[in-house]
MDAnalysis code that builds the backbone (N, CA, C; Angstrom):
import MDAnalysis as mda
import numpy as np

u = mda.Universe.empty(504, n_residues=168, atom_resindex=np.repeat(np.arange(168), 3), trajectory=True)
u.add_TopologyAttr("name", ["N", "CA", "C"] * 168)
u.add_TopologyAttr("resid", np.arange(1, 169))
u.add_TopologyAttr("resname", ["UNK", "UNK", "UNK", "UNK", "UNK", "UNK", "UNK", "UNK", "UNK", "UNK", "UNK", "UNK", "UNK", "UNK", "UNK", "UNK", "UNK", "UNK", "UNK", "UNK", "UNK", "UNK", "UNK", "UNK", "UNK", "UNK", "UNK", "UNK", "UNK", "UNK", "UNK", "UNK", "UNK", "UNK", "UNK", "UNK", "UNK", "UNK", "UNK", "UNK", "UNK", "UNK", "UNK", "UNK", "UNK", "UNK", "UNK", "UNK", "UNK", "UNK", "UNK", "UNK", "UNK", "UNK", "UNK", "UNK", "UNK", "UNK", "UNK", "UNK", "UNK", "UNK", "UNK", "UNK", "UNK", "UNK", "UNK", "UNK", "UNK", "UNK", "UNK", "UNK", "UNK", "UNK", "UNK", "UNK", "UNK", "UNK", "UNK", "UNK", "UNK", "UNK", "UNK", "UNK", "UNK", "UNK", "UNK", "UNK", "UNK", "UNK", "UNK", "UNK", "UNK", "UNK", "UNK", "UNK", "UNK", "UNK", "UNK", "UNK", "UNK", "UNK", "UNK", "UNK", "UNK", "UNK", "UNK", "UNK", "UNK", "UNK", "UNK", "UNK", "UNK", "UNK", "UNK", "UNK", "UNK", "UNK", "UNK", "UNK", "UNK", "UNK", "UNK", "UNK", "UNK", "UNK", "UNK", "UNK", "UNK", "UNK", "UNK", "UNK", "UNK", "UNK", "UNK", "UNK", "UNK", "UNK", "UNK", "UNK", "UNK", "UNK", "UNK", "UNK", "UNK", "UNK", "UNK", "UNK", "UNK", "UNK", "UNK", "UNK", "UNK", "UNK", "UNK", "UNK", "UNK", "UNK", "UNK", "UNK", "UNK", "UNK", "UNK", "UNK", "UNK", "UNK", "UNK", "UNK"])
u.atoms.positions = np.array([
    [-4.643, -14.833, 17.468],
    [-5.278, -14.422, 16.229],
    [-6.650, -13.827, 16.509],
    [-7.367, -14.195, 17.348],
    [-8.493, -14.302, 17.449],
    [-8.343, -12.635, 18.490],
    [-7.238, -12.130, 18.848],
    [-7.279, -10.879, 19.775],
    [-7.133, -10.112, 18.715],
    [-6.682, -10.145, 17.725],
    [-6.312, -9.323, 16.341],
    [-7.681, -8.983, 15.684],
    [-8.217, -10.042, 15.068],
    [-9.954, -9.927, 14.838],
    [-10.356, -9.024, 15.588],
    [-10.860, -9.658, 16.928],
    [-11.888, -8.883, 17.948],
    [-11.094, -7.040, 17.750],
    [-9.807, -7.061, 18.195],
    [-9.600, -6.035, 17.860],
    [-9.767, -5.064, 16.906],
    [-9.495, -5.382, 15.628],
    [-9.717, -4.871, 14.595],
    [-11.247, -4.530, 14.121],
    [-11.511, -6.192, 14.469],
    [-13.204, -5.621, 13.982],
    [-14.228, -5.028, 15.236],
    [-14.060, -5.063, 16.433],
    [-14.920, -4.754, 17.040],
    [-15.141, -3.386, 17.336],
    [-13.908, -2.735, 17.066],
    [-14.072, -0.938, 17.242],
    [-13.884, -0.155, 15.728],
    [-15.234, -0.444, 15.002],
    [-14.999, 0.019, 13.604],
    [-14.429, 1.157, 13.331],
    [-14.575, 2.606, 14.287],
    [-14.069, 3.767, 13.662],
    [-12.502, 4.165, 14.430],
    [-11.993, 3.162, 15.058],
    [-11.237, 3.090, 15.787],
    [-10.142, 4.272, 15.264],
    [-9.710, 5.382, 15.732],
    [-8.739, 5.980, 15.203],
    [-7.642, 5.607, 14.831],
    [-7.190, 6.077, 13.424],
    [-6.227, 5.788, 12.599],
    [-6.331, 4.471, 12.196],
    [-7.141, 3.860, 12.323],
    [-7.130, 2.308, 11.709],
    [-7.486, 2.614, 10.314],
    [-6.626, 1.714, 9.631],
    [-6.199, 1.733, 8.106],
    [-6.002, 0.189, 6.810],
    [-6.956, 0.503, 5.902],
    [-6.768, -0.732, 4.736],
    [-5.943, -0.136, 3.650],
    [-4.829, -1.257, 3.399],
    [-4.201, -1.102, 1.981],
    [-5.263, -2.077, 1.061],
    [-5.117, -1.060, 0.165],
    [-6.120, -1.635, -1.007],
    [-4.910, -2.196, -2.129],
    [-5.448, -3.369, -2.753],
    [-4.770, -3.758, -3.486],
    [-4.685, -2.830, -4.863],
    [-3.086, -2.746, -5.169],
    [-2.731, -2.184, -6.139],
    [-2.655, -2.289, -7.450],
    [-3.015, -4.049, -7.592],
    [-2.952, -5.052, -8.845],
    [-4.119, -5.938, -8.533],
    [-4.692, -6.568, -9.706],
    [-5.413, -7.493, -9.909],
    [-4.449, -8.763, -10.053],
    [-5.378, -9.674, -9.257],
    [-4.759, -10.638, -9.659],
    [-4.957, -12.192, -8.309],
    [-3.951, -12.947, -8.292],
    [-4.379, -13.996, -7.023],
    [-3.266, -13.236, -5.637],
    [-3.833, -13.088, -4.257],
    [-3.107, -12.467, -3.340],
    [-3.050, -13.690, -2.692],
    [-1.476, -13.974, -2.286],
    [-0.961, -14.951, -1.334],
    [0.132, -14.321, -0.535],
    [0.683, -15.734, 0.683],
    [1.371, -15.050, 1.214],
    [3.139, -14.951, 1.048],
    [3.734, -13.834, 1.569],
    [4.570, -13.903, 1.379],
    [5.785, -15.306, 1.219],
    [5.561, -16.056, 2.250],
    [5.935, -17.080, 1.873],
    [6.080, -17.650, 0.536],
    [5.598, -17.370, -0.439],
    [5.414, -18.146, -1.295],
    [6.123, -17.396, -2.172],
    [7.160, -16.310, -1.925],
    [7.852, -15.516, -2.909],
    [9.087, -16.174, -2.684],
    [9.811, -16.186, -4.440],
    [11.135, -16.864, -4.464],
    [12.262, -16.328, -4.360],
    [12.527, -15.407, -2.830],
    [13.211, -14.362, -2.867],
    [13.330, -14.244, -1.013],
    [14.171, -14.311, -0.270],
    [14.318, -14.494, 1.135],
    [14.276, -13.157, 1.511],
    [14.602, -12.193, 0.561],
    [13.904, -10.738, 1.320],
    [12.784, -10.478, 1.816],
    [12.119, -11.068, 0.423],
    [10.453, -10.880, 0.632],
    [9.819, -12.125, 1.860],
    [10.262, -13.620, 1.292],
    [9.313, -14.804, 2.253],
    [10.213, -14.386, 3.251],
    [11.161, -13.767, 4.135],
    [11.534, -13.658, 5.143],
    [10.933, -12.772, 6.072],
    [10.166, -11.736, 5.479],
    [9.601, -10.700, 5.359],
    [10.748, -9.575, 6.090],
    [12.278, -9.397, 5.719],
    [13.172, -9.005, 5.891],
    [13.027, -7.335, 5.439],
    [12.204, -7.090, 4.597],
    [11.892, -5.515, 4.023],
    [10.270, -5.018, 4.742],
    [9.642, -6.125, 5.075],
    [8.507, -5.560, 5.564],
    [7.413, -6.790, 5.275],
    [6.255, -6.944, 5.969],
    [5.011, -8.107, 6.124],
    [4.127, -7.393, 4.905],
    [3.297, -8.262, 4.784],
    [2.088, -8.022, 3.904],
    [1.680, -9.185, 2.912],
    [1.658, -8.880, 1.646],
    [1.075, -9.914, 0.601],
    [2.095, -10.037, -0.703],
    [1.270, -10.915, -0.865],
    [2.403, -10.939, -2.743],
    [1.036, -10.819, -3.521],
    [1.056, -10.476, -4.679],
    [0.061, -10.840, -5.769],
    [0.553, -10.865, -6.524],
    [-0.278, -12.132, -7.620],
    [0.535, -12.293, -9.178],
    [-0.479, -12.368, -9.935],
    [0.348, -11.161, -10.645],
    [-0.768, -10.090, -11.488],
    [-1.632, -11.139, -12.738],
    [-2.357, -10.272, -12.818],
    [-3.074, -10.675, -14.289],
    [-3.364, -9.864, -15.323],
    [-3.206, -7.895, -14.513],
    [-3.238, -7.452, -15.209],
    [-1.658, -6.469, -15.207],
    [-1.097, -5.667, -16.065],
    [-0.559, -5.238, -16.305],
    [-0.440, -3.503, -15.460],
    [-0.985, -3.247, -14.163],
    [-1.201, -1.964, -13.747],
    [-0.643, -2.246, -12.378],
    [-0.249, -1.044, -11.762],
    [-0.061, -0.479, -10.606],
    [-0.668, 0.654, -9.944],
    [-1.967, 0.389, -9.444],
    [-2.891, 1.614, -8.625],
    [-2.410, 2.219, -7.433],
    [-2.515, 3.437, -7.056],
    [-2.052, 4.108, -5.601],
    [-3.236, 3.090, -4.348],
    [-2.115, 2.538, -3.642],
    [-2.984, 1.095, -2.621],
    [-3.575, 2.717, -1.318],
    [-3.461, 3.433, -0.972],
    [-4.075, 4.570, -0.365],
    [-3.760, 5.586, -0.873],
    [-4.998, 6.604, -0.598],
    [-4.423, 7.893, -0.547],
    [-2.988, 8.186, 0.256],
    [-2.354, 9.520, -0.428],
    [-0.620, 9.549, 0.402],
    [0.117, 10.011, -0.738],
    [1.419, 10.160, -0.295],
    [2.308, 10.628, -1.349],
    [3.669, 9.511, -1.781],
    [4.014, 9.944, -3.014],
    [4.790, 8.872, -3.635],
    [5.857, 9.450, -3.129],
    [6.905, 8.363, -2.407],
    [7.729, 8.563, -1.485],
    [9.411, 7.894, -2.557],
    [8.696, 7.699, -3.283],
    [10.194, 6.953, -3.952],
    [9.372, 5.888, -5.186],
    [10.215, 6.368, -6.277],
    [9.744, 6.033, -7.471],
    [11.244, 5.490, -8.059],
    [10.903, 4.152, -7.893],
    [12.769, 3.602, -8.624],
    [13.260, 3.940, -10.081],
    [14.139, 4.439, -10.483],
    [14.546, 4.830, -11.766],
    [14.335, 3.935, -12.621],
    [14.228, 2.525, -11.953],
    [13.984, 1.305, -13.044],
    [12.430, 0.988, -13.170],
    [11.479, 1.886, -12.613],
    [10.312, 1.795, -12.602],
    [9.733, 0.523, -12.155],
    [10.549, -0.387, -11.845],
    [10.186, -2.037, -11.570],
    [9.140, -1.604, -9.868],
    [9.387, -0.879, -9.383],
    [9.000, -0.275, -8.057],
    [8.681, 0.936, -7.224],
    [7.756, 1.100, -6.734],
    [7.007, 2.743, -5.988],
    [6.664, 2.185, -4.679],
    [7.396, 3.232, -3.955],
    [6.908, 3.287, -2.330],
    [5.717, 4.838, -2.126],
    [4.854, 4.437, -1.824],
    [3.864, 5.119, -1.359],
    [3.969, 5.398, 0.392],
    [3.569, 6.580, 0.918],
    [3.160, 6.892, 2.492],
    [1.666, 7.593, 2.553],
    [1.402, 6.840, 3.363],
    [-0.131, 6.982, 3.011],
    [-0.128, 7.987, 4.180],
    [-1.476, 9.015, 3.854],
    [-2.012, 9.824, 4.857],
    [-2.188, 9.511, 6.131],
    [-1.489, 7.927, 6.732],
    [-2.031, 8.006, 8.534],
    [-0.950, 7.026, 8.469],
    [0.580, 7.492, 7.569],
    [1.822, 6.733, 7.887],
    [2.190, 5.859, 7.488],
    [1.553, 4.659, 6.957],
    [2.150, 3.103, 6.394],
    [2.947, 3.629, 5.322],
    [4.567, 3.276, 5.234],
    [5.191, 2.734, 4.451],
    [4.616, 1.846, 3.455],
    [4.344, 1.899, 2.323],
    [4.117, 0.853, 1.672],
    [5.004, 0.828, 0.100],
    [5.445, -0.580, -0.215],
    [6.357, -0.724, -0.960],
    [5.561, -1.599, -2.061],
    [5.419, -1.433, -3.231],
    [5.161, -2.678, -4.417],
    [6.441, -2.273, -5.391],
    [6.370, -4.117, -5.197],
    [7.836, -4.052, -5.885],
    [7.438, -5.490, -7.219],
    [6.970, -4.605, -8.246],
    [6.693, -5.609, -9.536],
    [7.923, -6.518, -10.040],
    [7.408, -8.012, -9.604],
    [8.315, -9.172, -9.967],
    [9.678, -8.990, -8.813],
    [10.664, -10.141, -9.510],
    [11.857, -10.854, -8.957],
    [12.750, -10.198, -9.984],
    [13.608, -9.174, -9.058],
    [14.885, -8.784, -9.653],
    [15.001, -8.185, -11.206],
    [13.434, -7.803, -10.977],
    [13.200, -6.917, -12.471],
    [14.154, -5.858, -12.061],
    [14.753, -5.257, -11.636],
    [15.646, -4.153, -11.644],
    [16.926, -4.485, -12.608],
    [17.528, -5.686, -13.185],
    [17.847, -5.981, -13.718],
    [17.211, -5.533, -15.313],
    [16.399, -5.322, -15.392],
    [15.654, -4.746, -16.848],
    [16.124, -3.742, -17.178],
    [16.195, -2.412, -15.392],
    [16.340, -1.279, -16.181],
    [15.380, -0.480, -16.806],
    [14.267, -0.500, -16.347],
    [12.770, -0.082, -16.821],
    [12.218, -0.274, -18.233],
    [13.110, -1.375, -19.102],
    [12.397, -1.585, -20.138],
    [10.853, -2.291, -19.449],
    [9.955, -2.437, -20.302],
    [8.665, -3.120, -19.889],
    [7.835, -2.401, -19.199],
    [8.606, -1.427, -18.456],
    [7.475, -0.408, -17.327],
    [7.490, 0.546, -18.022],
    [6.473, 1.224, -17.472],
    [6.148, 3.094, -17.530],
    [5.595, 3.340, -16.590],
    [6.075, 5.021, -15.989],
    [5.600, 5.312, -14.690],
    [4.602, 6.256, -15.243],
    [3.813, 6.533, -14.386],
    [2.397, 7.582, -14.602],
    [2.753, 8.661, -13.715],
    [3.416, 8.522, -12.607],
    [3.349, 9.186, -11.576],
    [4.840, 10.058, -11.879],
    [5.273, 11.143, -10.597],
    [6.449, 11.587, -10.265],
    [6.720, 11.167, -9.082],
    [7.790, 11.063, -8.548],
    [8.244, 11.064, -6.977],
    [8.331, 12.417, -6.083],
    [7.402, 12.628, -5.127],
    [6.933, 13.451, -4.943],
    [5.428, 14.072, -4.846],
    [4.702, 13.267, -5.570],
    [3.501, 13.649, -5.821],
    [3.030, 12.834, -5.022],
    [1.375, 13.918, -4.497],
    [0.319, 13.072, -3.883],
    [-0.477, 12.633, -4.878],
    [-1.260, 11.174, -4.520],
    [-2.085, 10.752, -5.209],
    [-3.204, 10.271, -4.211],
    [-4.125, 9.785, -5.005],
    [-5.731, 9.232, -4.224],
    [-5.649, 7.543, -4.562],
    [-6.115, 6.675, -3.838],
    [-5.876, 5.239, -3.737],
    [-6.989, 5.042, -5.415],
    [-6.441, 4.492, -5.843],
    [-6.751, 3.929, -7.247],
    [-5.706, 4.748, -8.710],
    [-5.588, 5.482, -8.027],
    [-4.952, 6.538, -9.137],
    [-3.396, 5.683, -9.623],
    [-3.879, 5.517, -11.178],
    [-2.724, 4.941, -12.221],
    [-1.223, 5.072, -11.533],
    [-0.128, 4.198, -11.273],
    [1.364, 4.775, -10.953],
    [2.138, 4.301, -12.135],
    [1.872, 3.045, -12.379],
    [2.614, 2.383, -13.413],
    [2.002, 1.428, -14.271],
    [2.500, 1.077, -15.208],
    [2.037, -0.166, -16.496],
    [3.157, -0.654, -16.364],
    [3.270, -2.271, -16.318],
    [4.287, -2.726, -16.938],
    [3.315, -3.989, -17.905],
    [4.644, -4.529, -18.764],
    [3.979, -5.936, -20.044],
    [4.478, -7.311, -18.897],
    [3.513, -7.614, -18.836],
    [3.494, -9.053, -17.895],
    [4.492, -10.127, -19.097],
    [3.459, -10.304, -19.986],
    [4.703, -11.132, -20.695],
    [5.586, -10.969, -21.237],
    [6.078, -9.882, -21.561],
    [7.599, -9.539, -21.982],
    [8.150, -10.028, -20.875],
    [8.070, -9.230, -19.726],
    [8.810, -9.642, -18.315],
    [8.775, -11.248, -17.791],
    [7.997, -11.960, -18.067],
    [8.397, -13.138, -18.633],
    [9.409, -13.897, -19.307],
    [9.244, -13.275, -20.387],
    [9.872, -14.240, -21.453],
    [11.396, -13.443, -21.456],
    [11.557, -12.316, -21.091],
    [13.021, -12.122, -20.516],
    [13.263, -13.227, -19.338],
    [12.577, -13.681, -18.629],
    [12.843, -14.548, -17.529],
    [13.229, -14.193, -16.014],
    [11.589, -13.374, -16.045],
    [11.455, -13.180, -14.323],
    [10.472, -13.555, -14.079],
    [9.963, -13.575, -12.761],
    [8.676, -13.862, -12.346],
    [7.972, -12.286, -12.100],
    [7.086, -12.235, -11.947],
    [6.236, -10.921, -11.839],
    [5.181, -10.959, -10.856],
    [5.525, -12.131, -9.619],
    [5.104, -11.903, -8.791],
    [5.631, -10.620, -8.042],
    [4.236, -10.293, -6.871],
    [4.124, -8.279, -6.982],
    [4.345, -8.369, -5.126],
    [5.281, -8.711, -4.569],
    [4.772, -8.216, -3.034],
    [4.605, -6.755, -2.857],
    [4.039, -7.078, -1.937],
    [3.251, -5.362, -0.911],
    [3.298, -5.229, 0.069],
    [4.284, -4.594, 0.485],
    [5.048, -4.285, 1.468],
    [4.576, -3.037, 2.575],
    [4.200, -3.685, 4.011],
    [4.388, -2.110, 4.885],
    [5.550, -2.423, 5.709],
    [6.166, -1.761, 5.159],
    [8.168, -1.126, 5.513],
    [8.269, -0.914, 7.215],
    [7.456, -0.423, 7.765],
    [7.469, 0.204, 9.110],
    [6.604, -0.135, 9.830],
    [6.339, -1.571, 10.197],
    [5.535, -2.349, 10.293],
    [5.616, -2.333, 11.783],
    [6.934, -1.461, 12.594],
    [6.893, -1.492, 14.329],
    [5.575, -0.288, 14.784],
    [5.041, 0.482, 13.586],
    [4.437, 1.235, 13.975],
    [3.219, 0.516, 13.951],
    [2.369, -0.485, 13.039],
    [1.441, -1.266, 13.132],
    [1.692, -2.815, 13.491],
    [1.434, -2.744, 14.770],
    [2.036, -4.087, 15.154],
    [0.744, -5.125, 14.683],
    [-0.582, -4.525, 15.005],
    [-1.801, -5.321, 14.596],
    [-2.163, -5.225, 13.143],
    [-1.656, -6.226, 12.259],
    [-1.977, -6.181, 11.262],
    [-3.021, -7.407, 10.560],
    [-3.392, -7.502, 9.397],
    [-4.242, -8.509, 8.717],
    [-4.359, -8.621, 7.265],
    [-3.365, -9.762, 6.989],
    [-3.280, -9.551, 5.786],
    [-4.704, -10.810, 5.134],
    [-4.226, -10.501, 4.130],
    [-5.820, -11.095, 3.193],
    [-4.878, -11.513, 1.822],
    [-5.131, -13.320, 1.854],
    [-4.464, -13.833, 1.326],
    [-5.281, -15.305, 0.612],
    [-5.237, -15.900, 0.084],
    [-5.326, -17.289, -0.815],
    [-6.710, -16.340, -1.480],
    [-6.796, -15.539, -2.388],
    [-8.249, -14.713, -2.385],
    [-7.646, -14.478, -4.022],
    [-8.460, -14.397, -5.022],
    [-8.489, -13.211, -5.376],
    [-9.122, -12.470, -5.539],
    [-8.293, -10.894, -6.090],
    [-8.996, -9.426, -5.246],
    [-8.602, -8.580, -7.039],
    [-9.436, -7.158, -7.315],
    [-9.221, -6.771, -8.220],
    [-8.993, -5.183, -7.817],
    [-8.267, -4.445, -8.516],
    [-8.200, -3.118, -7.963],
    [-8.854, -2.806, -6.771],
    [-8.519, -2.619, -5.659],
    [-8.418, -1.798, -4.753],
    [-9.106, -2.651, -3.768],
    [-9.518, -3.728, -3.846],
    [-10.073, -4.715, -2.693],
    [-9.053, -4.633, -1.916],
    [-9.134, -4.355, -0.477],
    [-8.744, -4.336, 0.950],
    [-7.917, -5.790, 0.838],
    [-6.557, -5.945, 0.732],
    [-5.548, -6.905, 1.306],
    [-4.949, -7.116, 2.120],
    [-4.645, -5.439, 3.179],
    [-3.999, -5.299, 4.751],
    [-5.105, -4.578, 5.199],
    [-5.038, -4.762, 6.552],
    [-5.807, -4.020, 7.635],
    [-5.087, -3.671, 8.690],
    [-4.307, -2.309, 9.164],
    [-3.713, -2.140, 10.167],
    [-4.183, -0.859, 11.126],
    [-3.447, -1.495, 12.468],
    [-3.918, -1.184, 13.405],
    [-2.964, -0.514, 14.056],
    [-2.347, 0.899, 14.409],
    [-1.342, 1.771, 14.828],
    [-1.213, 1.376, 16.577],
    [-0.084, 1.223, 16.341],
    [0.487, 1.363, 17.569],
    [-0.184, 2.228, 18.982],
    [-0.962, 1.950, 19.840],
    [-1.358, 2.403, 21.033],
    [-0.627, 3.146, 21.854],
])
């Protein structure tokens, strides 16, 4: 752990080194703690969960929207220096069918890290009976083997939750 640190922090402009900014407000923990063996397995990809407080989905870097799910429950972003990144709002909200969401964005489009993608209603999605915990996913995680996630915290739009470090 402690080679990950020194690494990360000791060569600040280190090329291509990269933060996902959080996309949601809210408490960031770790995957583990999602009720879903895709995610706590980290079987789709490492990173964080957050459970929202507010109702938004911000672009976590600059990059382009790489896939925008028809059920709006989810947007994969590729950021300008490669990370895959996946937020996937709640447990098996795809089952909804995009009631509760709205997308801001197209698939296809570049955006700048903060920039609006989606709204969804936290408590509707509730009281249909899901959870709306949010993991955040980097998908292609063999390309950043040094990563750092940022977890038991909470963080509000765009506070730094991953820190990765590209493959040498």
């Amino acid at each position: 752990m402690f080679h990950s640190w020194k690494k990360m922090l000791g060569k600040g402009s280190e090329k291509g080194r990269e933060q996902i900014l959080a996309p949601i407000e809210g408490r960031a923990v770790p995957l583990s703690e999602v009720n879903d063996p895709a995610f706590s397995q980290e079987i789709l990809g490492k990173g964080v969960a957050i459970i929202p407080e507010k109702g938004r989905v911000v672009a976590p870097a600059d990059g382009v929207v790489t896939v925008l799910f028809e059920t709006k429950h989810a947007v994969s972003v590729t950021t300008d220096k490669g990370a895959e990144i996946i937020v996937h709002v709640g447990l098996d909200t795809v089952n909804l069918k995009g009631e509760y969401y709205t997308a801001h964005i197209k698939q296809g489009e570049r955006v700048k890290a903060g920039d609006l993608l989606l709204e969804f209603d936290i408590e509707a999605i509730k009281e249909a009976g899901y959870e709306v915990i949010t993991p955040v996913l980097v998908c292609n995680v063999q390309n950043f083997p040094d990563m750092l996630c940022h977890t038991g915290v909470q963080v509000k739009e765009l506070d730094p939750v991953i820190e990765l470090q590209p493959a040498e």
